[in-house]
C-alpha positions in Angstrom: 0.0 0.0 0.0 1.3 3.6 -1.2 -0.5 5.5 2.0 -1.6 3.8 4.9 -3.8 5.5 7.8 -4.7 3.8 11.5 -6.9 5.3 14.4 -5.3 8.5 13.3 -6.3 11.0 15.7 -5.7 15.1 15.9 -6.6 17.0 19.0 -6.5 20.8 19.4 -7.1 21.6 23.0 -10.9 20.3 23.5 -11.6 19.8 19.7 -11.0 16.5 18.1 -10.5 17.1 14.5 -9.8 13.9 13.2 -11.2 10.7 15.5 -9.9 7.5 15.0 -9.8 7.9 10.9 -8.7 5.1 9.2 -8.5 4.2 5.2 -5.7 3.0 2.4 -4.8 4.5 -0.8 -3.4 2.1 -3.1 -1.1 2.3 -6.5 -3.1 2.7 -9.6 -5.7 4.6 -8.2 -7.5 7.5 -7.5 -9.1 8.6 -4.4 -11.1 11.2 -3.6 -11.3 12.1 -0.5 -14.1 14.4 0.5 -16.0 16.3 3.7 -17.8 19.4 4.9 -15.5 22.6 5.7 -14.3 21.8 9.6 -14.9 18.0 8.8 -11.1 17.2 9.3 -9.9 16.6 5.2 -7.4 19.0 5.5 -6.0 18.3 8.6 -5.8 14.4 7.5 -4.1 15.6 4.3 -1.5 17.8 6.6 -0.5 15.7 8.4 0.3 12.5 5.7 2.4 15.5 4.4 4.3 15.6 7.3 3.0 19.5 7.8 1.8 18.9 11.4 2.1 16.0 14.0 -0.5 13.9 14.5 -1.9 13.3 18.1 -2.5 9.8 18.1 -2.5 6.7 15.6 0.0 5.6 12.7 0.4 7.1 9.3 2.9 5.3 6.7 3.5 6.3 3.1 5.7 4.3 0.8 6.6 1.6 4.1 7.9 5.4 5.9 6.4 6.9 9.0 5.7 10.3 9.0 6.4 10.7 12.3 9.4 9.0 12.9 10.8 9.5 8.5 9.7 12.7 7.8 11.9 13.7 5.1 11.8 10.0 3.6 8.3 10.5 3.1 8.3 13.9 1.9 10.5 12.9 -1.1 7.8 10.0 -1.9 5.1 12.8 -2.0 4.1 15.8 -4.3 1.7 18.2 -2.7 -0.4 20.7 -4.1 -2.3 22.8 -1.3 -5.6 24.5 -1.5 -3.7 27.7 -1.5 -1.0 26.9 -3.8 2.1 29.0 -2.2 4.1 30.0 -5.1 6.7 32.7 -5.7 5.4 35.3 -7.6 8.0 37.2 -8.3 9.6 34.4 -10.5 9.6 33.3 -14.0 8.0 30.3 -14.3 10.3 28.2 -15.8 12.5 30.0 -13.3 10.5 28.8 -10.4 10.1 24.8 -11.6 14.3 24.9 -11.9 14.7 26.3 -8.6 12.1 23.9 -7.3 13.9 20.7 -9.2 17.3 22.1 -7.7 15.9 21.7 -4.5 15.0 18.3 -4.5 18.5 17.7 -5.6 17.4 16.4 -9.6 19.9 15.5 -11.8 19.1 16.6 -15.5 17.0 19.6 -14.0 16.5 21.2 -17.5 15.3 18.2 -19.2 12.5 17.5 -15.9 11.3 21.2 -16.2 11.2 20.9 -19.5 8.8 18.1 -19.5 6.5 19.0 -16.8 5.8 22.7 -18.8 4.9 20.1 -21.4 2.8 18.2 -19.7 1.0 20.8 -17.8 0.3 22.6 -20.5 2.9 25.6 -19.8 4.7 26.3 -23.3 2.8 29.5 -23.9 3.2 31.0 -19.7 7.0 29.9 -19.2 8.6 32.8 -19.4 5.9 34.9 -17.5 6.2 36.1 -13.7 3.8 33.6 -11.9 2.2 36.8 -10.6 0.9 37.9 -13.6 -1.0 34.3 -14.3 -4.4 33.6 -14.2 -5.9 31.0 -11.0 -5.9 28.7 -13.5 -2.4 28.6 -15.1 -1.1 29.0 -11.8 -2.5 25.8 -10.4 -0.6 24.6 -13.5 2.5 25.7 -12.1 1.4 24.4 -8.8 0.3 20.6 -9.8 4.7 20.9 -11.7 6.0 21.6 -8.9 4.1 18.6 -7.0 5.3 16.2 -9.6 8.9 17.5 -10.8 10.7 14.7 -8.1 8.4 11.9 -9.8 6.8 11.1 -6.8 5.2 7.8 -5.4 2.2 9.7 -4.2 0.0 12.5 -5.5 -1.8 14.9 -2.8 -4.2 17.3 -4.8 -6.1 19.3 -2.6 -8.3 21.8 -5.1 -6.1 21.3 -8.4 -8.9 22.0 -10.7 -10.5 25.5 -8.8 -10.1 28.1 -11.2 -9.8 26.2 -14.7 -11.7 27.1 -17.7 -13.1 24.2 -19.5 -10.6 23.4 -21.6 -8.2 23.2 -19.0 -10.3 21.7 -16.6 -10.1 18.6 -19.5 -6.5 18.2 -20.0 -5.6 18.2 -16.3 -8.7 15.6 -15.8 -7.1 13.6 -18.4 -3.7 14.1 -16.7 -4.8 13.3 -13.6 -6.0 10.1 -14.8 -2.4 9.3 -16.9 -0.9 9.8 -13.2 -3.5 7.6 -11.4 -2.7 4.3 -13.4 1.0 5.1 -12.5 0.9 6.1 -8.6 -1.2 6.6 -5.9 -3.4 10.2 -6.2 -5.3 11.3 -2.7 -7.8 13.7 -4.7 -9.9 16.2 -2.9 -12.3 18.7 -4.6 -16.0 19.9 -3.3 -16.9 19.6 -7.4 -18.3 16.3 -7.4 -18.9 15.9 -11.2 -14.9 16.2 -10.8 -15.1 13.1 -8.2 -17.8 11.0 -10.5 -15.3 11.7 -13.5 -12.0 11.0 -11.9 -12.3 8.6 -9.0 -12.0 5.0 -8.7 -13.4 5.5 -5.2 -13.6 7.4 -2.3 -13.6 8.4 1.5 -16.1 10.8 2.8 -15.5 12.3 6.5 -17.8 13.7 8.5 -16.8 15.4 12.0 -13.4 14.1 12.0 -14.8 10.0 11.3 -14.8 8.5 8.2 -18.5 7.9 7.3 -18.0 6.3 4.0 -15.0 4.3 2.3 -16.2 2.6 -1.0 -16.5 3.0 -4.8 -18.4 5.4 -6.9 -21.2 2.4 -7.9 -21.5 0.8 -4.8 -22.0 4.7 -3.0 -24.2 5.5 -5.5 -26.6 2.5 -4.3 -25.9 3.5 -0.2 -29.2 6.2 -0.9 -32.4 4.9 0.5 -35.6 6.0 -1.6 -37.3 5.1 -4.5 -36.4 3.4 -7.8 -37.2 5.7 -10.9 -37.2 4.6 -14.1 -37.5 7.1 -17.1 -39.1 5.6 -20.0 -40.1 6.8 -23.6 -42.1 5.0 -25.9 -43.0 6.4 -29.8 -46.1 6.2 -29.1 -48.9 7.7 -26.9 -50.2 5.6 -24.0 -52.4 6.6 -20.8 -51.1 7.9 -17.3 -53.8 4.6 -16.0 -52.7 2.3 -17.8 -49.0 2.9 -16.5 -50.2 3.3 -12.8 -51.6 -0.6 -13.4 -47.9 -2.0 -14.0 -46.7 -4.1 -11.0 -44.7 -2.6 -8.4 -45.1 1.1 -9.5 -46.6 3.7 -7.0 -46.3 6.9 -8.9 -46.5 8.0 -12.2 -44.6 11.6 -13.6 -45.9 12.9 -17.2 -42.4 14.5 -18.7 -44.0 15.6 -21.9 -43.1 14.2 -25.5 -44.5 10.8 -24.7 -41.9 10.4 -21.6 -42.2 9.3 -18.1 -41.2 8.6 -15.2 -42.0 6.0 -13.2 -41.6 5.4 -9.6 -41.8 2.3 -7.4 -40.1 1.4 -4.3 -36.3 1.1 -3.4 -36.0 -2.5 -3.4 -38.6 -3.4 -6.7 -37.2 -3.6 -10.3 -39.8 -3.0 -12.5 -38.2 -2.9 -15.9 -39.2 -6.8 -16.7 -42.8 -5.4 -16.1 -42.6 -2.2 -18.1 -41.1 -4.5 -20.8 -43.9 -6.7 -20.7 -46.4 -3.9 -20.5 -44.9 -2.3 -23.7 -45.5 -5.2 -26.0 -49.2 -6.0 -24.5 -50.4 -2.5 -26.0 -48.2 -2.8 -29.2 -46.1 0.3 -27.9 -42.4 1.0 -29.4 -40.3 1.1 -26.2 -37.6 4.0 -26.9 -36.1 4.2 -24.1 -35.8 2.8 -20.3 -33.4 4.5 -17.8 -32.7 3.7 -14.3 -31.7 7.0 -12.4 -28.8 7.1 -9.6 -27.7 8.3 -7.3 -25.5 11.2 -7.9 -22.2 11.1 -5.3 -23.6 14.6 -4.6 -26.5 13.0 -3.6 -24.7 10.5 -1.2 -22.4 13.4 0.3 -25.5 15.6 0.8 -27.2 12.3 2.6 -23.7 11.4 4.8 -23.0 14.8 5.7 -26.4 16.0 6.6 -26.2 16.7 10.1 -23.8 19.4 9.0 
C-alpha cells in the first residue's frame, strides 16, 4: 500500500479534529477524498504530508512513518495545497528549476522541461507567476508537485479556477498519473469526483463515514427506484399506474415518463412486458442514480 492511515487521531485543546480515521490509498488509483469545511480533510491531508504531528495513531507512506521519516516520506510525495504557495516574483520556468534544484534532480533542465509540457505551460513559461491567471497557476502548482516523480499525488483543489478546456487536460492528466501512482484527490466539485475517482472516502466530524466505490456509494441512498421511459407512441397515465410494483407516475412531456416504485422493486421486466401488450415501441428505459452529490449531501447531513 502507497498510503496507509490507523486510528489517526488530531486533537486541538478540547476539539478533536480527526477521530480514529482510518482508510488505504493504493497504487493505480485514484481517491477522492471528500468532507464538509471543519470535517477534518485537511488536517488528515496535513499531516500525511508531514506538515503537522498527529496526536494519536500511525500514518505510513511508501513503508515510511511520518512521524518517525519525515523527510523520507516527503520525497515519496508531491503536494499541491488548497492555496498553492508560489513565488510570484519568478519566471515560471524560473520557479520549476529552482524547485527541481531543491530536491536535488539531476538533468533539471530536461525534468522542467517536461512538466511545462505536460501541464500545458509552453505558452506562460517565461511569464512572472504573478501575472498568471488562477488557472495557469495551479498549472505551475500541480509541476512543482510532480517535478521529483513522486510515489504519491496529494491534490487538494487542483482543478479550482480552470476554464473548461483546462479543466479537460488536467482531468485527463490526472487520470495518466492515477494508473501510474497513488493520487489522494480532494475537490468539493463532485462531477470532478464521479469523472476522476475510482473510489472514495467521505468524513464527517473528523470519522470516516464512507470508504467505498463510486457504484457501490451510489446505491448506499435509500428511496425510491425511478425509471424514465419513452415510448414512440402515446399511452395513458392509467394504464402505467396498473404495471406491478409502480406507485407513482410523472408525465415529462413528448411521450416520456417517469416511473416510480419502491427502493427494493425492479420493474423494468414489467414495463417491458407492459410495452408489447399495448403494441407500444419502447424508446427508451433508464434507471436513475444516485449522484455522489447526492450521497455526500445524505452522509453529511447533520452538518
Amino acid at each position: 500500500m502507497s498510503v496507509i492511515v490507523k486510528n489517526l487521531t488530531k486533537i486541538y485543546g478540547t476539539q478533536r479534529a480527526v477521530d480514529h480515521v482510518s482508510f488505504e490509498a493504493k497504487p493505480g488509483e485514484v481517491l477522492g477524498f471528500l468532507g464538509p469545511n471543519g470535517a477534518g480533510k485537511t488536517t488528515t491531508m496535513k499531516i500525511v504530508t508531514c506538515f503537522i504531528p498527529q496526536t494519536d495513531g500511525e500514518v505510513r507512506v511508501c513503508g515510511y512513518d511520518v512521524a518517525k521519516d519525515t523527510m523520507a516520506v516527503r520525497q515519496q510525495i508531491g503536494y499541491l495545497p488548497e492555496h498553492n504557495p508560489l513565488y510570484n516574483d519568478l519566471y515560471v520556468k524560473e520557479y520549476l528549476g529552482f524547485v527541481a534544484r531543491l530536491h536535488g534532480l539531476r538533468n533539471t533542465r530536461q525534468r522542467v522541461d517536461e512538466l511545462i509540457q505536460m501541464t500545458g505551460l509552453e505558452r506562460e513559461q517565461g511569464k512572472i507567476i504573478g501575472a498568471l491567471s488562477k488557472g495557469y497557476r495551479q498549472r505551475v502548482g500541480l509541476a512543482q508537485a510532480m517535478l521529483h516523480d513522486p510515489q504519491v499525488l496529494i491534490l487538494d483543489e487542483p482543478t479550482s479556477g480552470l476554464d473548461p478546456n483546462q479543466l479537460a487536460e488536467i482531468r485527463n492528466l490526472i487520470k495518466q498519473l492515477g494508473r501510474q501512482k497513488t493520487v489522494i484527490f480532494s475537490t468539493h466539485i463532485m462531477q470532478e469526483v464521479q469523472a476522476l475517482c475510482d473510489r472514495v472516502v467521505i468524513i464527517n466530524r473528523g470519522k470516516i463515514v464512507a470508504d467505498d466505490s463510486i457504484e457501490t456509494l451510489q446505491n448506499r441512498i435509500k428511496g425510491a427506484t425511478i425509471i424514465t421511459v419513452e415510448f414512440a407512441e402515446k399511452t395513458d397515465k392509467k394504464l402505467l399506474s396498473g404495471i406491478s410494483g409502480v406507485q407513482q407516475v410523472k408525465d415529462l412531456g413528448k411521450n416520456r415518463w417517469q416511473l416510480i416504485a419502491p427502493a427494493t422493486t425492479d420493474i423494468r421486466s414489467g414495463i417491458s412486458a407492459f410495452a408489447a401488450k399495448h403494441q407500444l415501441t419502447l424508446l427508451e428505459m433508464r434507471k436513475e442514480t444516485s449522484s455522489v452529490e447526492d450521497v455526500f449531501h445524505q452522509l453529511t447531513a447533520d452538518q
